[in-house]
Backbone as CSV, one residue per row, in Angstrom:
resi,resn,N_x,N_y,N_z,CA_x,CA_y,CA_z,C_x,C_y,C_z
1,UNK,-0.264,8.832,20.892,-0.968,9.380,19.724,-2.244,10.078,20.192
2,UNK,-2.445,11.432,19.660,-3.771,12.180,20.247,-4.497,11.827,19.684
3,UNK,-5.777,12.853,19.681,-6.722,12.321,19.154,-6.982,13.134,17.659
4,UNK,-6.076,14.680,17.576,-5.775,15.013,16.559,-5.006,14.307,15.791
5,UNK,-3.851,13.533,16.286,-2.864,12.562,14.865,-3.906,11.518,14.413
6,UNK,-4.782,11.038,15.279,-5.861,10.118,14.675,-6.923,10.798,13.528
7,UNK,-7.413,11.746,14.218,-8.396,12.779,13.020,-7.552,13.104,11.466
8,UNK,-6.386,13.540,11.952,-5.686,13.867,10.154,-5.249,12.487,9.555
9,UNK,-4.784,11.290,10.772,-4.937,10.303,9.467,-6.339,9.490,9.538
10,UNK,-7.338,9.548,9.687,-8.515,9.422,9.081,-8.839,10.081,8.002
11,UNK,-9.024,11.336,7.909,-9.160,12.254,6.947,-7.914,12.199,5.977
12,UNK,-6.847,12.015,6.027,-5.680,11.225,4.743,-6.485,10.217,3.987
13,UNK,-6.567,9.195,4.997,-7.312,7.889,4.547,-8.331,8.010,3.568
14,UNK,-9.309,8.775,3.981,-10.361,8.729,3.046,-10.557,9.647,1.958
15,UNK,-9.376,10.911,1.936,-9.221,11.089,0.731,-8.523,10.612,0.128
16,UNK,-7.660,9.191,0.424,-6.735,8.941,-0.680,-7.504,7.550,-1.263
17,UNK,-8.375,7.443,-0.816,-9.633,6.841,-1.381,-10.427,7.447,-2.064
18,UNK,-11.093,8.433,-1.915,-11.767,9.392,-2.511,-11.199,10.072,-3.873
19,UNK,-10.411,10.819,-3.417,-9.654,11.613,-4.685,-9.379,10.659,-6.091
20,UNK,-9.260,9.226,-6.051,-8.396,8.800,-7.333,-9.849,8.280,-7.779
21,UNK,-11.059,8.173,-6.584,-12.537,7.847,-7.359,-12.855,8.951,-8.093
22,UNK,-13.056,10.534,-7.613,-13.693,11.496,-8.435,-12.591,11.281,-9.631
23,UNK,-11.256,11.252,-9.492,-10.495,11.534,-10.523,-10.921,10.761,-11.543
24,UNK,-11.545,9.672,-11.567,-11.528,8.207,-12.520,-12.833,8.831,-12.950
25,UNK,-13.923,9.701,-12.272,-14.766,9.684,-12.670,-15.211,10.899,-13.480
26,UNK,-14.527,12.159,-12.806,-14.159,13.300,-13.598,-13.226,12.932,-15.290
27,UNK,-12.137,12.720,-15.132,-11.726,11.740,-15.925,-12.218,11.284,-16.806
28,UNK,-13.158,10.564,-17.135,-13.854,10.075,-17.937,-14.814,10.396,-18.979
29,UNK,-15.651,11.648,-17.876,-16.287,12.607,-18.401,-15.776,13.739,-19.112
30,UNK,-14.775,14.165,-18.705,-13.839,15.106,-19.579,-13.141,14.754,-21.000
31,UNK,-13.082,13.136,-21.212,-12.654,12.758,-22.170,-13.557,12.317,-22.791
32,UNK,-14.644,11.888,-22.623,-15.951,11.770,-23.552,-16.720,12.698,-23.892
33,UNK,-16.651,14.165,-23.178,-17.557,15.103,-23.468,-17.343,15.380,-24.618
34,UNK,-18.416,15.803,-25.507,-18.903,16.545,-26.775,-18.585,17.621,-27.423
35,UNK,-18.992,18.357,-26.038,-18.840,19.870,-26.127,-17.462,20.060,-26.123
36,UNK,-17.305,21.675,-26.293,-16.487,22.305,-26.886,-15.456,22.147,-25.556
37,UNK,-15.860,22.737,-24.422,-15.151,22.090,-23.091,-14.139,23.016,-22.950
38,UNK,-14.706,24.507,-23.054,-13.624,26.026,-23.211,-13.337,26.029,-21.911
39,UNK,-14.194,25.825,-20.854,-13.627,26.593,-19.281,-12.998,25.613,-18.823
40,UNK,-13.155,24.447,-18.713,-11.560,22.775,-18.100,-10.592,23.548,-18.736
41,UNK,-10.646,23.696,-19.816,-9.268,23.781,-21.047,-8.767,24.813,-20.707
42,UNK,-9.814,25.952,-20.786,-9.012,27.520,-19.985,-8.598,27.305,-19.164
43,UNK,-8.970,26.583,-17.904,-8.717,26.812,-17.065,-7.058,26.041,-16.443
44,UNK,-7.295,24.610,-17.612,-5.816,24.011,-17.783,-5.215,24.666,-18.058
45,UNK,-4.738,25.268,-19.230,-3.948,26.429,-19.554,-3.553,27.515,-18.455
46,UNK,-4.463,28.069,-18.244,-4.175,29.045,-16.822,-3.217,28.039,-15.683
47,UNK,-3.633,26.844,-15.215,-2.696,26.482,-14.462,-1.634,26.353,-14.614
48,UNK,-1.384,25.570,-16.357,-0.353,25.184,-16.768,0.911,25.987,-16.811
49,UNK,0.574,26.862,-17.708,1.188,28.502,-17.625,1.768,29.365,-16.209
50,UNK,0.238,29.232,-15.875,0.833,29.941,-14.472,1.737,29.315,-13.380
51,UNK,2.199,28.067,-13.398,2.365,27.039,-12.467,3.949,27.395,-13.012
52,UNK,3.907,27.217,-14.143,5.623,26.795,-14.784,6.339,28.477,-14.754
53,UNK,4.950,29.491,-15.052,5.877,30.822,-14.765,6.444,30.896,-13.763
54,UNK,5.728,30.659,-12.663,5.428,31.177,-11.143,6.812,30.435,-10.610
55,UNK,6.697,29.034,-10.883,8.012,27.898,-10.668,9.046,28.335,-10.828
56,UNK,9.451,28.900,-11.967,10.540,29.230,-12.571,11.272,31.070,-11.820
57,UNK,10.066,31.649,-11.472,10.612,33.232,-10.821,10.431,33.657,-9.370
58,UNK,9.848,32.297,-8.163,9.362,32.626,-7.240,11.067,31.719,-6.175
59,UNK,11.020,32.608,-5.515,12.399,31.971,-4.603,11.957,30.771,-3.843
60,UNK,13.258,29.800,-3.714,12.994,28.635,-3.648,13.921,28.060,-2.589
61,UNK,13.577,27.841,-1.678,14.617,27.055,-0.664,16.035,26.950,-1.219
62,UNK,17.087,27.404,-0.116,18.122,26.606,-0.755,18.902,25.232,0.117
63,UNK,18.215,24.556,-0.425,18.637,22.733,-0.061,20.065,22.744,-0.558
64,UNK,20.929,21.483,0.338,22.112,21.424,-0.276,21.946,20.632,-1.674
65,UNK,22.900,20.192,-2.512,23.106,19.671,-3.349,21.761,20.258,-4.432
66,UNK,21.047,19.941,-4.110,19.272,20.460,-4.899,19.506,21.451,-5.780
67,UNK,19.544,22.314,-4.767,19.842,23.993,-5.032,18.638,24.260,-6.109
68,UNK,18.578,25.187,-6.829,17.717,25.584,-8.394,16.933,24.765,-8.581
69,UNK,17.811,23.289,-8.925,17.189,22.505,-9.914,15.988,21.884,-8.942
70,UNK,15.569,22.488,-7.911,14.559,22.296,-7.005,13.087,22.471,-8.002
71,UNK,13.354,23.261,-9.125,11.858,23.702,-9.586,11.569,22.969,-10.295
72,UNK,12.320,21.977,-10.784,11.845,20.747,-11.409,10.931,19.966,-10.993
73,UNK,10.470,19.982,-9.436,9.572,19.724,-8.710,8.243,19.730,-9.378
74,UNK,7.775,20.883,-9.812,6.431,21.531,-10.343,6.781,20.789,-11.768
75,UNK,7.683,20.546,-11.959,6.953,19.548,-13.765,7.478,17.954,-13.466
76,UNK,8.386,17.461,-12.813,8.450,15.957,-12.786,7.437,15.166,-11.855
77,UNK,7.047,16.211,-10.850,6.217,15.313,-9.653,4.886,15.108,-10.466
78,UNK,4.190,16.299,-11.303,3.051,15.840,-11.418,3.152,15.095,-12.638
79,UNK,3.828,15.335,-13.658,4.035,14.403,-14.620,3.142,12.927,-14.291
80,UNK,4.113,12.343,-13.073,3.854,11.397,-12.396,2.465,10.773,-11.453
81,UNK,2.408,11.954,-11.260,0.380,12.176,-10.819,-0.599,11.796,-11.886
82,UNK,-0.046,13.121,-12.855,-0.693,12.803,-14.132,-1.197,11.149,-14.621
83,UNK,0.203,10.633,-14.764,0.032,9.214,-15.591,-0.902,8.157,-14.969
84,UNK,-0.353,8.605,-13.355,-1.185,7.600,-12.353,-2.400,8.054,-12.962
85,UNK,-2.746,8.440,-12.648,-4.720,9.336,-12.900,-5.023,8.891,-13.950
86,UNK,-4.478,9.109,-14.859,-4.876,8.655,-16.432,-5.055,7.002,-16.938
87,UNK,-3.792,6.590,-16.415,-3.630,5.093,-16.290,-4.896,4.140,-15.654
88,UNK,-4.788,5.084,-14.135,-6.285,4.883,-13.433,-7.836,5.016,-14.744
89,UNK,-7.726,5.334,-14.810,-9.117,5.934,-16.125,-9.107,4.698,-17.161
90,UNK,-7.634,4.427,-17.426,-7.968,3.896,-18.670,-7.680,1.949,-18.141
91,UNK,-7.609,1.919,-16.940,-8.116,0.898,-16.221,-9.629,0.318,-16.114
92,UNK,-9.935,1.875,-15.681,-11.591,1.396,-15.217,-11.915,1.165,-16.814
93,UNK,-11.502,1.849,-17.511,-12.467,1.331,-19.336,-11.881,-0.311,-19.835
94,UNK,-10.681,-0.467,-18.962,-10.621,-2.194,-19.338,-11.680,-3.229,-18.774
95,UNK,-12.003,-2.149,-17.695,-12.856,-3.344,-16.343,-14.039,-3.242,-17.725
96,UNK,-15.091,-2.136,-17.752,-15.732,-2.002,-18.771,-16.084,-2.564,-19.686
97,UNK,-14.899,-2.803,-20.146,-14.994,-3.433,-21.731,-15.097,-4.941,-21.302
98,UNK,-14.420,-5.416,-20.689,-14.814,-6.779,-19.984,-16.382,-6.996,-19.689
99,UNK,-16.519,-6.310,-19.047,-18.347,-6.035,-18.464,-19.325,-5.787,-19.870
100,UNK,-18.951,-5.073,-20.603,-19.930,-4.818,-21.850,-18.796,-4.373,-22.768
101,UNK,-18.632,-5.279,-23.463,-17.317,-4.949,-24.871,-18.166,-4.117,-25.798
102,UNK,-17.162,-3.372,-26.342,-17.543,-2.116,-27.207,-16.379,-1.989,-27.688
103,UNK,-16.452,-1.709,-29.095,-14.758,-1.015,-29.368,-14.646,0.488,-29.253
104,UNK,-16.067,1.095,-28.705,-15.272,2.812,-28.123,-14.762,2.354,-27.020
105,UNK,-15.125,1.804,-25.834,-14.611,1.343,-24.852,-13.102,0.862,-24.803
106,UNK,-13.059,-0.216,-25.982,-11.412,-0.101,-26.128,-10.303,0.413,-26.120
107,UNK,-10.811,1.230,-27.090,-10.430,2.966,-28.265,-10.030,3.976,-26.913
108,UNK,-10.997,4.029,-25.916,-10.658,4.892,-24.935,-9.584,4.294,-23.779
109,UNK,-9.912,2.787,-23.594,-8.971,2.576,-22.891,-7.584,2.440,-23.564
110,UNK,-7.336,2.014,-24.964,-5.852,2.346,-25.623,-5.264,4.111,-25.533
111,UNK,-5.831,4.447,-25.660,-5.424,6.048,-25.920,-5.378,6.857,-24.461
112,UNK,-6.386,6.400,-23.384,-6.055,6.848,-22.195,-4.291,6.018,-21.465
113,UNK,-4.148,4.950,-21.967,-3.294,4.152,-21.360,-1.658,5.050,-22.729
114,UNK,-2.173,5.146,-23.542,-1.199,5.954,-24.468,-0.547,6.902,-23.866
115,UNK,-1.476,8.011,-23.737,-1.285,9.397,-22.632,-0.681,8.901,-21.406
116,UNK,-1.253,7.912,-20.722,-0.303,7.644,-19.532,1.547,7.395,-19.851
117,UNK,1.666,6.567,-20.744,2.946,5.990,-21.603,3.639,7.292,-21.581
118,UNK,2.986,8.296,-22.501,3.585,9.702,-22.873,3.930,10.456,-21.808
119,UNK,3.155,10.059,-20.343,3.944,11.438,-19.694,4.622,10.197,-18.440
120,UNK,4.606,9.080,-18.391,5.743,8.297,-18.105,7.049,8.498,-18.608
121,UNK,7.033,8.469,-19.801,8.449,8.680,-20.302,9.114,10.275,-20.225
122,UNK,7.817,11.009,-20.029,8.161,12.340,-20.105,8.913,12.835,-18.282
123,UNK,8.554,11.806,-17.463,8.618,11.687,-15.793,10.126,11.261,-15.792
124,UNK,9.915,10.053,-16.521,11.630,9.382,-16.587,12.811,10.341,-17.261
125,UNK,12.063,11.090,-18.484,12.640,12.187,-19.089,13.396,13.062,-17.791
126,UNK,12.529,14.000,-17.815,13.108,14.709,-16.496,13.686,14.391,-14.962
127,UNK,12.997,13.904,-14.598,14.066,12.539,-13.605,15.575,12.608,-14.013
128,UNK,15.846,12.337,-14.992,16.762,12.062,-15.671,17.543,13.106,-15.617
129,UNK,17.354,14.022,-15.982,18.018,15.670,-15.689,18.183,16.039,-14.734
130,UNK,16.996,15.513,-14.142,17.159,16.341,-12.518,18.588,15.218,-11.524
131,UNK,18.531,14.218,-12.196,19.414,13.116,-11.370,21.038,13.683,-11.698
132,UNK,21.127,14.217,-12.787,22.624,14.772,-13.688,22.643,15.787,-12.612
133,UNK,22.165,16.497,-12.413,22.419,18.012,-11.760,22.288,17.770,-10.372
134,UNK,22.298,16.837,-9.775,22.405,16.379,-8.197,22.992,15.556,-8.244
135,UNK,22.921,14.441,-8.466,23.574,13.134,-8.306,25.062,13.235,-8.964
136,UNK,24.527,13.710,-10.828,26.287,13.598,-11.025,26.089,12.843,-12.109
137,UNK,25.207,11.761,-12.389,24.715,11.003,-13.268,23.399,11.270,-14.054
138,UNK,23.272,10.628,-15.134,22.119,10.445,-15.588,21.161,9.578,-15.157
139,UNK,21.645,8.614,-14.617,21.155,7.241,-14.382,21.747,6.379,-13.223
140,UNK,20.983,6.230,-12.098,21.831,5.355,-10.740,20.953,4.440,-10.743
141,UNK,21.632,3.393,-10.071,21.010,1.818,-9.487,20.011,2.368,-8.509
142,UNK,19.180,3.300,-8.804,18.310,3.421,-7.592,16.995,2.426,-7.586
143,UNK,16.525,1.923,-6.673,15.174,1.382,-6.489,13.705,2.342,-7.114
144,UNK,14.019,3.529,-7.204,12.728,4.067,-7.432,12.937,4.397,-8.507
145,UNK,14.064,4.530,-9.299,14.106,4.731,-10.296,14.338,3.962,-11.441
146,UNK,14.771,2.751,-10.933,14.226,0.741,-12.009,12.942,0.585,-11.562
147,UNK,12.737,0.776,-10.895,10.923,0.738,-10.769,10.262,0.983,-11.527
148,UNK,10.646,2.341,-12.211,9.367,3.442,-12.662,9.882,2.150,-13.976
149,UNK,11.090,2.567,-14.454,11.790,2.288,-15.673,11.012,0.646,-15.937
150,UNK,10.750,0.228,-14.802,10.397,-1.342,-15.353,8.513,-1.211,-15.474
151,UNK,8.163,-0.396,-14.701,6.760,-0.120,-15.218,6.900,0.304,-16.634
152,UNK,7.383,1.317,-16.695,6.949,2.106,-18.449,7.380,0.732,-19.659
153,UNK,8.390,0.069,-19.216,8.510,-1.499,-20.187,7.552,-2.409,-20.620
154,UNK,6.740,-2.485,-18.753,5.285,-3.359,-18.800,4.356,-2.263,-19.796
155,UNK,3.985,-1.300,-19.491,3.447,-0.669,-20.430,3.671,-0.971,-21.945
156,UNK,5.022,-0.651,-22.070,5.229,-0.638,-23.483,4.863,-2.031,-24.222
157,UNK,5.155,-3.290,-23.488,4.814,-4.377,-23.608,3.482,-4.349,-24.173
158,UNK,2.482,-3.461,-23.574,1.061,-3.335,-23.713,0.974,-3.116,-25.270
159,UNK,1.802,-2.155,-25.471,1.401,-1.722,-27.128,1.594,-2.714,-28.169
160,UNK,2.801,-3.668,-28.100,3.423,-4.485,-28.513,2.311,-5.497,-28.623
161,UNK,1.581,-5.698,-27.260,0.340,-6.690,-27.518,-0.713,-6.766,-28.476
162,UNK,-1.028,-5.145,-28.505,-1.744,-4.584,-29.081,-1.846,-4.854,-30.755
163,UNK,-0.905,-4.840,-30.695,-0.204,-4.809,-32.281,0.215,-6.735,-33.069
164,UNK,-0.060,-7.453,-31.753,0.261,-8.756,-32.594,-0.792,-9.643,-32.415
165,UNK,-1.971,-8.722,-32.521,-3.104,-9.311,-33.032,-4.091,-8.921,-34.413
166,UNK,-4.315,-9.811,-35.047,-4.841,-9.326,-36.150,-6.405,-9.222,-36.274
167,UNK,-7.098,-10.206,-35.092,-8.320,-10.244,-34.886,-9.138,-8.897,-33.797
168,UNK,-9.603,-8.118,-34.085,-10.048,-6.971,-32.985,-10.311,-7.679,-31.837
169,UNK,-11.721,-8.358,-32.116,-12.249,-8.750,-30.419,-11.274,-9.735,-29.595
170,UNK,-10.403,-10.261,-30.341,-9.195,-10.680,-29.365,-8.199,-9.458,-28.848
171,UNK,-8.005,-9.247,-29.771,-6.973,-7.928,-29.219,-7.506,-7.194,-27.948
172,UNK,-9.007,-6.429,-28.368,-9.366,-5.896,-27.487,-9.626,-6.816,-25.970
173,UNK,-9.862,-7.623,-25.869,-10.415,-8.574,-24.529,-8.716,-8.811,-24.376
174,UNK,-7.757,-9.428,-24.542,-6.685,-9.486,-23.987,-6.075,-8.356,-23.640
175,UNK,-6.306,-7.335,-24.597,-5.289,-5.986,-24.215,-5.943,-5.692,-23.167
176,UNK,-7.452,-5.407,-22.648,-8.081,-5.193,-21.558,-7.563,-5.714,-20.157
177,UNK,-7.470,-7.077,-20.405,-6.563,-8.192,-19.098,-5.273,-7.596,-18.684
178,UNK,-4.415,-7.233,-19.741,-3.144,-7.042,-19.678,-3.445,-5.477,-19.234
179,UNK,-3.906,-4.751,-19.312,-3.803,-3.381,-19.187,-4.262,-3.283,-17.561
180,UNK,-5.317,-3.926,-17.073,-5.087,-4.258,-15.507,-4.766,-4.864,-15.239
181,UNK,-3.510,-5.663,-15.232,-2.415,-6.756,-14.589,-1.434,-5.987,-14.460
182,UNK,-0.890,-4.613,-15.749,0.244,-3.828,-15.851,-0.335,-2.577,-14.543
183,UNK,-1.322,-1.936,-14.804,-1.479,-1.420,-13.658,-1.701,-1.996,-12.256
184,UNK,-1.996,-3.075,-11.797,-1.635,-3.795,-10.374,0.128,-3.983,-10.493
185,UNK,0.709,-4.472,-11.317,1.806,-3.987,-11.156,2.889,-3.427,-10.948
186,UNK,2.722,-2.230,-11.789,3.068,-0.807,-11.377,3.116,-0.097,-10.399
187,UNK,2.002,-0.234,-9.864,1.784,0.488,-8.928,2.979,0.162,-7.069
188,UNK,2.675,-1.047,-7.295,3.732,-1.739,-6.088,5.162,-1.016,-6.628
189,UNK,5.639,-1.470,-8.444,6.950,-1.185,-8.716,7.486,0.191,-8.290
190,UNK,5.974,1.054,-8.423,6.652,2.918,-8.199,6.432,3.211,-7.019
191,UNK,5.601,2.864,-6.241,5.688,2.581,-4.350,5.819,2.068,-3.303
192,UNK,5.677,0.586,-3.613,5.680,-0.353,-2.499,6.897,-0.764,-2.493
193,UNK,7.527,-1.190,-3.596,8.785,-1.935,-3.483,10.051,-0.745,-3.265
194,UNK,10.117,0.084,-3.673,11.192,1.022,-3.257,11.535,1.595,-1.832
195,UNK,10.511,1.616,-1.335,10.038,1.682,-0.013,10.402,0.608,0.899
196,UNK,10.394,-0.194,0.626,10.961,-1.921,1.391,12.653,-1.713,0.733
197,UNK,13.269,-1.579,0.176,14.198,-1.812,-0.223,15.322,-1.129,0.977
198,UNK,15.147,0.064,1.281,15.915,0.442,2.098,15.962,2.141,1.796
199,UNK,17.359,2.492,2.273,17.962,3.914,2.064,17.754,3.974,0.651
200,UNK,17.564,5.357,0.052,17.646,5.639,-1.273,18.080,7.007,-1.533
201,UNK,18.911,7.453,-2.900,18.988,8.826,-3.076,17.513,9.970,-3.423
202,UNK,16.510,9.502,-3.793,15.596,9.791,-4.135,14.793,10.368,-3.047
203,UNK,14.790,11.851,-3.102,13.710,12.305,-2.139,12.343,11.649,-1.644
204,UNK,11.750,11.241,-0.618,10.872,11.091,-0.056,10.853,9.518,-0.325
205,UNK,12.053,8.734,-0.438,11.375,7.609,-0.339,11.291,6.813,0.595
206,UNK,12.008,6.852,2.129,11.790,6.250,3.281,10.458,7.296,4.267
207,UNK,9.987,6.522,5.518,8.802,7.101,5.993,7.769,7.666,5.221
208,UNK,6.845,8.879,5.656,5.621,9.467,4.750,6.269,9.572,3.866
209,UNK,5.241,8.792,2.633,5.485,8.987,1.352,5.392,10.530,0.350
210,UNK,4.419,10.914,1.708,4.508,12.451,1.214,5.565,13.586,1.373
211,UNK,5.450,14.714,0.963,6.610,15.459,1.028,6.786,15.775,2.336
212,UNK,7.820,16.277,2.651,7.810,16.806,4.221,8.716,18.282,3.929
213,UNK,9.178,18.826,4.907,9.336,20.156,4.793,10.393,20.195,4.251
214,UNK,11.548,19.341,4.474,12.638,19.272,3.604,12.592,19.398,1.755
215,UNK,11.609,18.791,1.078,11.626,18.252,-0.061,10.265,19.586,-0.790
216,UNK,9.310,20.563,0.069,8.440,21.151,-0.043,8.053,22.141,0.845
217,UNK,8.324,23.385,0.590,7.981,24.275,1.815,6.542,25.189,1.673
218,UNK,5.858,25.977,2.101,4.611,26.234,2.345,4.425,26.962,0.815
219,UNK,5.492,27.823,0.629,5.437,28.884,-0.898,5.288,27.759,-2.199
220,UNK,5.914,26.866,-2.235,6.241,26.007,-2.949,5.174,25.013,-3.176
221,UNK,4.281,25.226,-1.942,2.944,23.959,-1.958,2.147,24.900,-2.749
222,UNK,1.794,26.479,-2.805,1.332,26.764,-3.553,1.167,27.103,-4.853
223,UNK,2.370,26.464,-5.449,2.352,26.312,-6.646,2.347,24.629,-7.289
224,UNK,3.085,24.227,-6.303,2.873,22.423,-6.529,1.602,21.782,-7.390
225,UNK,0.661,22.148,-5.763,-0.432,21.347,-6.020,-1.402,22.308,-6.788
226,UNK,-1.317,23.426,-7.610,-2.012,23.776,-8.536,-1.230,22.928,-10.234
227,UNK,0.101,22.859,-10.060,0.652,22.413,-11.641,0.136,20.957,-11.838
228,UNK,-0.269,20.155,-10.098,-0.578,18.791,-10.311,-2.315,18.756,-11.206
229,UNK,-2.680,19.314,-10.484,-4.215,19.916,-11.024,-4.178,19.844,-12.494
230,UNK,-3.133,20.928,-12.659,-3.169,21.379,-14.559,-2.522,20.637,-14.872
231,UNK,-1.571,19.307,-14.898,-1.182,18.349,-15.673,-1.897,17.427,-15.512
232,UNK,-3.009,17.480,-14.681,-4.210,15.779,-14.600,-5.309,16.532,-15.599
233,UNK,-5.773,17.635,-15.672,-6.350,18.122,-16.687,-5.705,17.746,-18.049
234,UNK,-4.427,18.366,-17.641,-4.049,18.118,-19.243,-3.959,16.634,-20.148
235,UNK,-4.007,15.601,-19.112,-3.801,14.343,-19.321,-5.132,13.917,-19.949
236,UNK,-6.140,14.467,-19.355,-7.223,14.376,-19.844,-7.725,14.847,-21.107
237,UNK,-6.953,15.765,-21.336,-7.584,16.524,-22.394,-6.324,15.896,-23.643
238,UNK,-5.456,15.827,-23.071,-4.559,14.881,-24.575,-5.101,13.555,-24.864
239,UNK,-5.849,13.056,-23.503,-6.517,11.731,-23.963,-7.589,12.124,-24.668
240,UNK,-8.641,13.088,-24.452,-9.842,13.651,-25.476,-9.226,13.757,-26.811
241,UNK,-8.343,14.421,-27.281,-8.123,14.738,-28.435,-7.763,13.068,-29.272
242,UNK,-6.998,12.692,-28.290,-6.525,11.351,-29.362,-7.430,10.436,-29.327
243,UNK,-8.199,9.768,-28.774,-9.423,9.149,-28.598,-10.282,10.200,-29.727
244,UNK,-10.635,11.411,-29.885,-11.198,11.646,-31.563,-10.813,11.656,-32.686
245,UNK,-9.422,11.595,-32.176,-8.859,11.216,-33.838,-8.747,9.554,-34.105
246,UNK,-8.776,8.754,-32.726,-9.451,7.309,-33.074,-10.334,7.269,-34.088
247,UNK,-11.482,7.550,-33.295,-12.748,7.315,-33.832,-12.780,8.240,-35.300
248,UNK,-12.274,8.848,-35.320,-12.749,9.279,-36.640,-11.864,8.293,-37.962
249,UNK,-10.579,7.938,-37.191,-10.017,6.958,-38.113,-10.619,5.709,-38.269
250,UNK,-11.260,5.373,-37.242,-12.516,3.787,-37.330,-13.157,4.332,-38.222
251,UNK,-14.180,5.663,-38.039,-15.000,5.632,-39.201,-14.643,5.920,-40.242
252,UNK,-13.144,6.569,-40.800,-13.091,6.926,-42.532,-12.981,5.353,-42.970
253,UNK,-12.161,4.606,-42.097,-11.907,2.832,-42.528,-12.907,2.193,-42.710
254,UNK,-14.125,2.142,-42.013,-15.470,1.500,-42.078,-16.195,1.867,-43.733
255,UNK,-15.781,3.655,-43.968,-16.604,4.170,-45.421,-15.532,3.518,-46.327
């Protein structure tokens, strides 16, 4: 091992430390801001748009079996980014609310953990398509793919909690517990354990977890990691919107 394979995984290391801190912290701020918040939003849009045009008309490797349905890439992978990030966010507002209870604090961590739910299922959604048009099926005994499926359950579980309490400050302090127990969870279910399991049909799931040239080629990174960008924005910004239509439903109930 040189001393360059040591330098790039140092520098891996500490952005994959780094990145999910600004994210939690960007994150947060984007969903509490006030303001009108035109240039994030433009600028989501611009990715969003441009990511799914660009995906859809720019030539694309031809992998066996894959073929086309390769561009599904640019909307299922980040989907999956997305939720992580968001999920992440609406973690740190459980730690929070534990630390100094508030019911905005709650409010934000239900509705950030909502948005995560929504583009979970929207991940499994497409997954799902993309598995028909390669595989043959809708649905295989794969490890990475009962994984995800048994996270989005624990999740859903979450709402269910949510809902069979009639007292707030219980609800809120347990749903808080449960909402970081489901994310320590998860997280092993959609990486660690699929990974130990063995061979899988699922791109990239033995060795680097990251893509390699097979699964992502240089044209293709430049559209990738801009749609991941504009769907962690967007995650953010569907959590802004529903987190104000919270609060405004606390306060017409309070008048």
């Amino acid at each position: 091992m040189n001393n360059k394979t040591i330098l790039i995984g140092v520098i891996a290391s500490i952005a994959s430390i780094a990145l999910p801190i600004l994210g939690v912290w960007g994150g947060q701020y984007l969903i509490e801001q006030r303001t009108s918040g035109v240039v994030w939003k433009s600028i989501t849009a611009l990715l969003l748009i441009g990511a799914s045009a660009v995906g859809i008309l720019i030539a694309v490797p031809r992998l066996p079996i894959v073929n086309e349905s390769i561009r599904n890439l640019f909307f299922h992978v980040p989907m999956w980014f997305s939720m992580i990030m968001v999920l992440l966010v609406s973690v740190w507002y459980s730690i929070r609310y534990l630390r100094e209870p508030s019911e905005r604090l709650d409010v934000l961590a239900h509705e950030s953990a909502k948005t995560g739910i929504v583009l979970g299922l929207l991940g499994l959604a497409t997954g799902s398509v993309w598995a028909k048009f390669t595989w043959g099926a809708w649905w295989t005994p794969d490890p990475r793919l009962n994984g995800a499926a048994v996270a989005m359950l624990i999740y859903g579980a979450y709402l269910v909690l949510r809902g069979s309490f009639r007292d707030e400050q219980q609800r809120a302090r347990v749903s808080a517990i449960y909402n970081i127990f489901a994310f320590a969870a998860a997280i092993p279910l959609l990486f660690v354990l699929p990974r130990l399991s063995g061979p899988s049909l699922h791109p990239g799931q033995t060795g680097n977890p990251g893509f390699n040239q097979y699964d992502l080629d240089n044209t293709m990174r430049q559209v990738f990691y801009p749609a991941v960008i504009g769907w962690i924005l967007f995650a953010f910004w569907l959590t802004q919107v529903s987190s104000r239509f919270a609060f405004l439903k606390l306060k017409h109930d309070e008048n």
